[in-house]
N, CA, C and O atoms as a GROMACS GRO file, in nm:
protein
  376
    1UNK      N    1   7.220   8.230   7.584
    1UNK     CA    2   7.321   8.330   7.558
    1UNK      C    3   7.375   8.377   7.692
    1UNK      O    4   7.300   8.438   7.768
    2UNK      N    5   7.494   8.353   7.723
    2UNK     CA    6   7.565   8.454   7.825
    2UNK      C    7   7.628   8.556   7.788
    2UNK      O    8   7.714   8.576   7.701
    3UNK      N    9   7.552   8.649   7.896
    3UNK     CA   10   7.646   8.798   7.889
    3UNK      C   11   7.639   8.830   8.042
    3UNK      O   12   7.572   8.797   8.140
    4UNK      N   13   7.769   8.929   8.003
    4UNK     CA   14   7.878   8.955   8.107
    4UNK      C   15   7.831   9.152   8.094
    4UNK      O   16   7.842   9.245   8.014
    5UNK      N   17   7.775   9.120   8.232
    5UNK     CA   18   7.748   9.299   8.268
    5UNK      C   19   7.839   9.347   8.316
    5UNK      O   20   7.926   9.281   8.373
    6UNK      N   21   7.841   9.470   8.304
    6UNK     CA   22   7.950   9.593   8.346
    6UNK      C   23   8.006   9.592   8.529
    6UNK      O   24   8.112   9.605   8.590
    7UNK      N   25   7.846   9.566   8.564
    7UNK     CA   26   7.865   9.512   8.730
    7UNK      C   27   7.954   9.413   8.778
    7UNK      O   28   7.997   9.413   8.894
    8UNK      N   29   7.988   9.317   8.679
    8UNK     CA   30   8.088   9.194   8.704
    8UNK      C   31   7.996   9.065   8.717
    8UNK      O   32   8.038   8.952   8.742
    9UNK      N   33   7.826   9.108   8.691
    9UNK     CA   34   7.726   8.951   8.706
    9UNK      C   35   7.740   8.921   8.578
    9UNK      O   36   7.763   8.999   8.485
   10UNK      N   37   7.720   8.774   8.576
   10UNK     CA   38   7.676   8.732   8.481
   10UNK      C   39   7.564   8.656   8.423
   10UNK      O   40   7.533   8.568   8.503
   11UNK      N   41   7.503   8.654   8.334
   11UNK     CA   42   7.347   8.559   8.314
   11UNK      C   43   7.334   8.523   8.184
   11UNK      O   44   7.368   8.584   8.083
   12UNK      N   45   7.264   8.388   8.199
   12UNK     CA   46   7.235   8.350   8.070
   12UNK      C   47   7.091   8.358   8.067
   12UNK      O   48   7.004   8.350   8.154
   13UNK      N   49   7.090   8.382   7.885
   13UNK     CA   50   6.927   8.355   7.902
   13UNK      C   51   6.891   8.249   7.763
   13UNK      O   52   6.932   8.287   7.653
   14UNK      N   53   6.818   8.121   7.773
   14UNK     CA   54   6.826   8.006   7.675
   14UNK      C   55   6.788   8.101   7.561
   14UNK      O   56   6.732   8.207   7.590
   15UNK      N   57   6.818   8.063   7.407
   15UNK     CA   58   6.761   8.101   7.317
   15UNK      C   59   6.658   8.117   7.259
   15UNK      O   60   6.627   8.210   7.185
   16UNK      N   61   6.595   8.020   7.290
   16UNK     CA   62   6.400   8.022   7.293
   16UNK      C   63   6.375   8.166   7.314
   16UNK      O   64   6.333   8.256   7.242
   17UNK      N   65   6.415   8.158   7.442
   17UNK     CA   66   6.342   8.238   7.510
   17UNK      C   67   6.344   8.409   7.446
   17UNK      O   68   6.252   8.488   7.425
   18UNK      N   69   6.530   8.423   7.424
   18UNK     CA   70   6.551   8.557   7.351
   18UNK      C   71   6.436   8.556   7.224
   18UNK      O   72   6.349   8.642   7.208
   19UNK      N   73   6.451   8.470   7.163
   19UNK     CA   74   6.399   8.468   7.041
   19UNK      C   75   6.237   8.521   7.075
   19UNK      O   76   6.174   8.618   7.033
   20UNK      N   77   6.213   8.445   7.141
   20UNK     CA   78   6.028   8.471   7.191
   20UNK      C   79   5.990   8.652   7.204
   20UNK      O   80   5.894   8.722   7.174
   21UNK      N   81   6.143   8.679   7.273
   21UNK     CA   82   6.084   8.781   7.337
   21UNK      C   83   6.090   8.909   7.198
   21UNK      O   84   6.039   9.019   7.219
   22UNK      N   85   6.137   8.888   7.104
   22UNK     CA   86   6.202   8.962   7.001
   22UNK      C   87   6.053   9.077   7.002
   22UNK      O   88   5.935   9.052   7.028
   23UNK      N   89   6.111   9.187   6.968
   23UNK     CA   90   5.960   9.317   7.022
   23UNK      C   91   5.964   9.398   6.903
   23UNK      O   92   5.946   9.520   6.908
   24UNK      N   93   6.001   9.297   6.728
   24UNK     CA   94   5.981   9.379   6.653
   24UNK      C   95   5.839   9.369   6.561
   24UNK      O   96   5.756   9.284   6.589
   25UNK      N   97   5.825   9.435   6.482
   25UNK     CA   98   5.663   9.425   6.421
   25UNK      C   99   5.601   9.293   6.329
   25UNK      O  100   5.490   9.244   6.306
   26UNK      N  101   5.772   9.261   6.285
   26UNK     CA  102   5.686   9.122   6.268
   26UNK      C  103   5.606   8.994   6.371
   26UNK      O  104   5.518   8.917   6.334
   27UNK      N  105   5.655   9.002   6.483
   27UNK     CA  106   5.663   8.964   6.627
   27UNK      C  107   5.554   8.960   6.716
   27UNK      O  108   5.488   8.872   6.770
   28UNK      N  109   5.560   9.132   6.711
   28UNK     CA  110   5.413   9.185   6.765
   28UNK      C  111   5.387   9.306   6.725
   28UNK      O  112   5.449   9.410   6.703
   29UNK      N  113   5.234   9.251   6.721
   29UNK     CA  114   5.112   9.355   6.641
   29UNK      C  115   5.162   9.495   6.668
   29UNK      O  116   5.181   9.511   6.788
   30UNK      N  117   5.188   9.589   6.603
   30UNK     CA  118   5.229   9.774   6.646
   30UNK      C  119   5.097   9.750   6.688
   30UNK      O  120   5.114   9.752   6.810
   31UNK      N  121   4.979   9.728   6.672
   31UNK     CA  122   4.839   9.830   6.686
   31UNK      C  123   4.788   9.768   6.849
   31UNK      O  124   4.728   9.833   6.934
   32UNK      N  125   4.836   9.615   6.860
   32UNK     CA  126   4.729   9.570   6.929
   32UNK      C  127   4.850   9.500   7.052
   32UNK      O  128   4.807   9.447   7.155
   33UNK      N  129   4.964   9.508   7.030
   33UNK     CA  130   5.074   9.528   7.061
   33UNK      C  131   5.062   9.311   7.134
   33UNK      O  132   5.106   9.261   7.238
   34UNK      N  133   4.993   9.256   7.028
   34UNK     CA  134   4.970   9.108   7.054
   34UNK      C  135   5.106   9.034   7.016
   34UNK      O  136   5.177   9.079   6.926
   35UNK      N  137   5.141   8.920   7.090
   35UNK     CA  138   5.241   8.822   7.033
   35UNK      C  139   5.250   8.798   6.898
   35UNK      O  140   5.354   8.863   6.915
   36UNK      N  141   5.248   8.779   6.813
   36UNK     CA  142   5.242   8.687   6.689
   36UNK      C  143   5.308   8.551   6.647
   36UNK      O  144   5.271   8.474   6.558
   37UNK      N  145   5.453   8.536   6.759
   37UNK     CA  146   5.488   8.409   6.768
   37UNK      C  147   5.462   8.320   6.848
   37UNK      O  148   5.477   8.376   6.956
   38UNK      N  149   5.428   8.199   6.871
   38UNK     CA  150   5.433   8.086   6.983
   38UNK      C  151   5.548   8.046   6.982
   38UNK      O  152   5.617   8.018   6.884
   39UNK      N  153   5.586   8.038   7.135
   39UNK     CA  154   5.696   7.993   7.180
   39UNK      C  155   5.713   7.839   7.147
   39UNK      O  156   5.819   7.782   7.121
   40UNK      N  157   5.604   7.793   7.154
   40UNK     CA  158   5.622   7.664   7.115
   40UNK      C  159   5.646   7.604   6.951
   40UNK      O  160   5.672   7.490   6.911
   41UNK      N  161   5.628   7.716   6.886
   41UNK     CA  162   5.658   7.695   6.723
   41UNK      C  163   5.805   7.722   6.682
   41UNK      O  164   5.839   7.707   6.565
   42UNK      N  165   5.911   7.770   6.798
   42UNK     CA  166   6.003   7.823   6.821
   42UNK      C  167   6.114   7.684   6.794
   42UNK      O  168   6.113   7.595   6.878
   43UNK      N  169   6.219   7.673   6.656
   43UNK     CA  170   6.300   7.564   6.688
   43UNK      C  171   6.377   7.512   6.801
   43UNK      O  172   6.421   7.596   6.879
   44UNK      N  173   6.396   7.419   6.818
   44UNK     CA  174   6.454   7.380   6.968
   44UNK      C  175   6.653   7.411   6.939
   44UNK      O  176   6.752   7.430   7.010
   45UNK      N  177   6.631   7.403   6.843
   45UNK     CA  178   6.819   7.428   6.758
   45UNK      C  179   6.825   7.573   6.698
   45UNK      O  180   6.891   7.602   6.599
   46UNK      N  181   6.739   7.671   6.779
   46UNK     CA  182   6.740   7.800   6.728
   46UNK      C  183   6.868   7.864   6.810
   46UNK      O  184   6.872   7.881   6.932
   47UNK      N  185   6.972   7.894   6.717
   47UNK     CA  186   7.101   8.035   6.769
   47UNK      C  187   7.087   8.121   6.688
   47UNK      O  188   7.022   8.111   6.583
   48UNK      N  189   7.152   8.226   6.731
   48UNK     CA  190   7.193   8.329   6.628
   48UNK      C  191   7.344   8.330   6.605
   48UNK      O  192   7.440   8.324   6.681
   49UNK      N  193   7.325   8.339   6.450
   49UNK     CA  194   7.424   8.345   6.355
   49UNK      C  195   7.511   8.474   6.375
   49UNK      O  196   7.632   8.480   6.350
   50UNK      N  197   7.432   8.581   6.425
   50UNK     CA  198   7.551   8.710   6.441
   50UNK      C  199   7.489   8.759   6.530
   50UNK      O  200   7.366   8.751   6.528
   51UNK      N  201   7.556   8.826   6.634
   51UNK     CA  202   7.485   8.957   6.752
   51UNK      C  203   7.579   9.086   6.738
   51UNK      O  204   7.691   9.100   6.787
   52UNK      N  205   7.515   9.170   6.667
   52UNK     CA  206   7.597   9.306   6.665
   52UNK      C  207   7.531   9.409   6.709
   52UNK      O  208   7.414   9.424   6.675
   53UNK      N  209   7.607   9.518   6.806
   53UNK     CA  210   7.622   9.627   6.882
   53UNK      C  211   7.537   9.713   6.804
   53UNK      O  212   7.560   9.716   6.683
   54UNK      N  213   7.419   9.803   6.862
   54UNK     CA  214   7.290   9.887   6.813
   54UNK      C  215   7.329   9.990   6.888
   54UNK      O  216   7.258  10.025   6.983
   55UNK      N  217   7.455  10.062   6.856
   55UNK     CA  218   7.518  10.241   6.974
   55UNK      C  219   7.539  10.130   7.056
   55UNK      O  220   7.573  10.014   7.031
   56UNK      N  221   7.506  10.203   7.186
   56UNK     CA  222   7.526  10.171   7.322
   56UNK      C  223   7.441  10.167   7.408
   56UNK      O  224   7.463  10.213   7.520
   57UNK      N  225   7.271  10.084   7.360
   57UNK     CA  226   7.204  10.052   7.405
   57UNK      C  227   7.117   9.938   7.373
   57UNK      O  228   7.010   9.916   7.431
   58UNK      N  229   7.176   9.852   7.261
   58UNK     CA  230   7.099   9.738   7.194
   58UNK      C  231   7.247   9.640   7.157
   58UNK      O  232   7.367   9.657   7.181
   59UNK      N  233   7.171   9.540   7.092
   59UNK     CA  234   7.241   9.413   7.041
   59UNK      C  235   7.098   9.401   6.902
   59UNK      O  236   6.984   9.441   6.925
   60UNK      N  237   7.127   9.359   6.810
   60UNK     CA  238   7.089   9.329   6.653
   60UNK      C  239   7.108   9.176   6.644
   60UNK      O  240   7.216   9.145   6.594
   61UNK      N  241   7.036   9.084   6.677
   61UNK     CA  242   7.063   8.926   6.661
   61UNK      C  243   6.960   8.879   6.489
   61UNK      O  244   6.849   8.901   6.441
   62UNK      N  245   7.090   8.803   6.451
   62UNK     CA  246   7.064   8.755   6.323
   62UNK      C  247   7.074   8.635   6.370
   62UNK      O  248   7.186   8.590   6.398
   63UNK      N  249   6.918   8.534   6.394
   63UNK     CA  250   6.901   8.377   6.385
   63UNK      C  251   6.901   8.282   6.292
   63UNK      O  252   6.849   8.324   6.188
   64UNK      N  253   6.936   8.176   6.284
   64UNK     CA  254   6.914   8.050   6.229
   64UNK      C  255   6.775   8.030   6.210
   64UNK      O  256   6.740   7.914   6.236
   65UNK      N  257   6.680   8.110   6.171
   65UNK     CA  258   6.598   8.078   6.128
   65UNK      C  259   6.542   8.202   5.996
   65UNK      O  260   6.443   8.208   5.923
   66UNK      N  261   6.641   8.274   6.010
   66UNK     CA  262   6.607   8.392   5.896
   66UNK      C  263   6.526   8.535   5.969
   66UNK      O  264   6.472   8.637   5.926
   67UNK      N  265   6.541   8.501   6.044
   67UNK     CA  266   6.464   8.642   6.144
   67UNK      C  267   6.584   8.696   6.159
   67UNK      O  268   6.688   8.635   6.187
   68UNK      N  269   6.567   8.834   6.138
   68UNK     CA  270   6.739   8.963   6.193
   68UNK      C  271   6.641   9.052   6.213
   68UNK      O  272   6.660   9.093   6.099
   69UNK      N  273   6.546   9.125   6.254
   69UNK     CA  274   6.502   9.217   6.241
   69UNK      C  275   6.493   9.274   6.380
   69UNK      O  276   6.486   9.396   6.383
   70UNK      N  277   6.493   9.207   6.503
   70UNK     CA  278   6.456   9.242   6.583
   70UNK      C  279   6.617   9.262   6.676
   70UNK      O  280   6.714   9.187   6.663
   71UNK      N  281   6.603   9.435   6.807
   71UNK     CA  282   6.647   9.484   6.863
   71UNK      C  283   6.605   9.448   6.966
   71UNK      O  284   6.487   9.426   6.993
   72UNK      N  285   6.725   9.433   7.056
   72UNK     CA  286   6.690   9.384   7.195
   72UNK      C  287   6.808   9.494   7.288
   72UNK      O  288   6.930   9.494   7.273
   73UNK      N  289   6.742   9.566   7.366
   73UNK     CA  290   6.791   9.683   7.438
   73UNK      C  291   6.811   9.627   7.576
   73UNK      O  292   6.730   9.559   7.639
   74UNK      N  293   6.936   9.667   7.616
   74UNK     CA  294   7.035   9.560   7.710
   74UNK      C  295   6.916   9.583   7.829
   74UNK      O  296   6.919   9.504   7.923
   75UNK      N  297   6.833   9.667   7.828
   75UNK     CA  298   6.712   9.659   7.947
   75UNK      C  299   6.600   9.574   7.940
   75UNK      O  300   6.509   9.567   8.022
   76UNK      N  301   6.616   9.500   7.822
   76UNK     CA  302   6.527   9.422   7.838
   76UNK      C  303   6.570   9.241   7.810
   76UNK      O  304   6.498   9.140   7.811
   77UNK      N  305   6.752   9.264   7.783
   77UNK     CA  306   6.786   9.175   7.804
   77UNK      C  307   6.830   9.112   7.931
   77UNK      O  308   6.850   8.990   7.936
   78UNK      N  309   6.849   9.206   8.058
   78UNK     CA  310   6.860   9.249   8.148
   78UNK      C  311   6.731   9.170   8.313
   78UNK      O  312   6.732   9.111   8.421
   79UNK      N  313   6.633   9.240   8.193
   79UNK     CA  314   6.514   9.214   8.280
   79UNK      C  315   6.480   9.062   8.259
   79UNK      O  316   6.454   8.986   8.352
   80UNK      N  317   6.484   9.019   8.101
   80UNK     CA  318   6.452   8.869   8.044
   80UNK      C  319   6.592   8.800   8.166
   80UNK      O  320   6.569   8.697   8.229
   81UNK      N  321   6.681   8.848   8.176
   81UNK     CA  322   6.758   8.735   8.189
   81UNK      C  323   6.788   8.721   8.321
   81UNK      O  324   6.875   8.639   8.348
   82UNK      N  325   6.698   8.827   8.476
   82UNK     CA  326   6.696   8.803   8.619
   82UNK      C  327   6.512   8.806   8.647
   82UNK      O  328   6.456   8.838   8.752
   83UNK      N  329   6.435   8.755   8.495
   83UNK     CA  330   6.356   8.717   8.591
   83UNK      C  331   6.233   8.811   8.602
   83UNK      O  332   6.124   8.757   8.621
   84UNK      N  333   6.240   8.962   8.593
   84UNK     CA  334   6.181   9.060   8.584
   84UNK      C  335   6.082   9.029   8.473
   84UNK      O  336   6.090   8.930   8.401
   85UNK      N  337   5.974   9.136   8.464
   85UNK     CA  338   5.864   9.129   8.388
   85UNK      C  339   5.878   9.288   8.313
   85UNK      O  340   5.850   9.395   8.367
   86UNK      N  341   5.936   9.265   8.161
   86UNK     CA  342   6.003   9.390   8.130
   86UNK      C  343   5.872   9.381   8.011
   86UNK      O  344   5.885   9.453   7.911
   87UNK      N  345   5.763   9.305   8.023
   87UNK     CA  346   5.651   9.322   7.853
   87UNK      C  347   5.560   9.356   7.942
   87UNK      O  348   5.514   9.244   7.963
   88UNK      N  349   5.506   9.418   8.001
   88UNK     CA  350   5.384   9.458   8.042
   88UNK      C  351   5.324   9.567   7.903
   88UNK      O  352   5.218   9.624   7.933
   89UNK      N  353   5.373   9.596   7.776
   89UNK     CA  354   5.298   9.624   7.711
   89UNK      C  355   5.302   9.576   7.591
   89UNK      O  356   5.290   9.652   7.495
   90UNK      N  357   5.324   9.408   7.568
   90UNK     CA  358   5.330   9.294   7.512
   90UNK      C  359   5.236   9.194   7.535
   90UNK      O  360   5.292   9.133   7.625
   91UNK      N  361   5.121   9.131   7.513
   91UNK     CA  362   5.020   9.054   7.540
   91UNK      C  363   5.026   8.942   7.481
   91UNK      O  364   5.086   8.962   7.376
   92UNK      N  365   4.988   8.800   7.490
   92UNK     CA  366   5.045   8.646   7.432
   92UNK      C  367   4.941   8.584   7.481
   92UNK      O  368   4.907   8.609   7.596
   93UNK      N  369   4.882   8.510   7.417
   93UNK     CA  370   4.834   8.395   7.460
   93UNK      C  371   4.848   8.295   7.488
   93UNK      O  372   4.754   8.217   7.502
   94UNK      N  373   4.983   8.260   7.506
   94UNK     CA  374   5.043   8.148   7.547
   94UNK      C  375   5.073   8.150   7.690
   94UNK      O  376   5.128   8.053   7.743
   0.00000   0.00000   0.00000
């Protein structure tokens, strides 16, 4: 996905990867705050079908795989997409 920041940068970040990072409860554990998806179980032909505006601090992505549930807050699309380490309270075993 490319997006175009307010700064005038721009970055992409592959879809896998958005998808992986998705931080809603089906996703990861509320209690134990664990992964629940493998990245590697992740389709290789995964897009999203719609990305719509959450106010003025999220994006709402509806995938090709039936997942819409998850909010992604431009700070952590931000951080996913230069590289930063924005899950330090997200845990994976992968």
């Amino acid at each position: 996905m490319s997006i175009a920041w307010s700064s005038g940068e721009t970055t992409v970040v592959p879809f896998v990867e958005l998808r992986y990072r998705c931080r809603c409860a089906e996703c990861v554990d509320e209690w134990t705050r664990r992964r629940r998806i493998e990245k590697s179980r992740i389709r290789a032909d995964i897009s999203p079908l719609r990305v719509e505006a959450v106010g003025r601090y999220a994006v709402q992505i509806d995938w090709n795989d039936g997942h819409k549930t998850g909010i992604y807050p431009y700070s952590l699309l931000y951080a996913i997409a230069t590289g930063q380490s924005p899950e330090s309270d997200v845990t994976s075993d992968s």
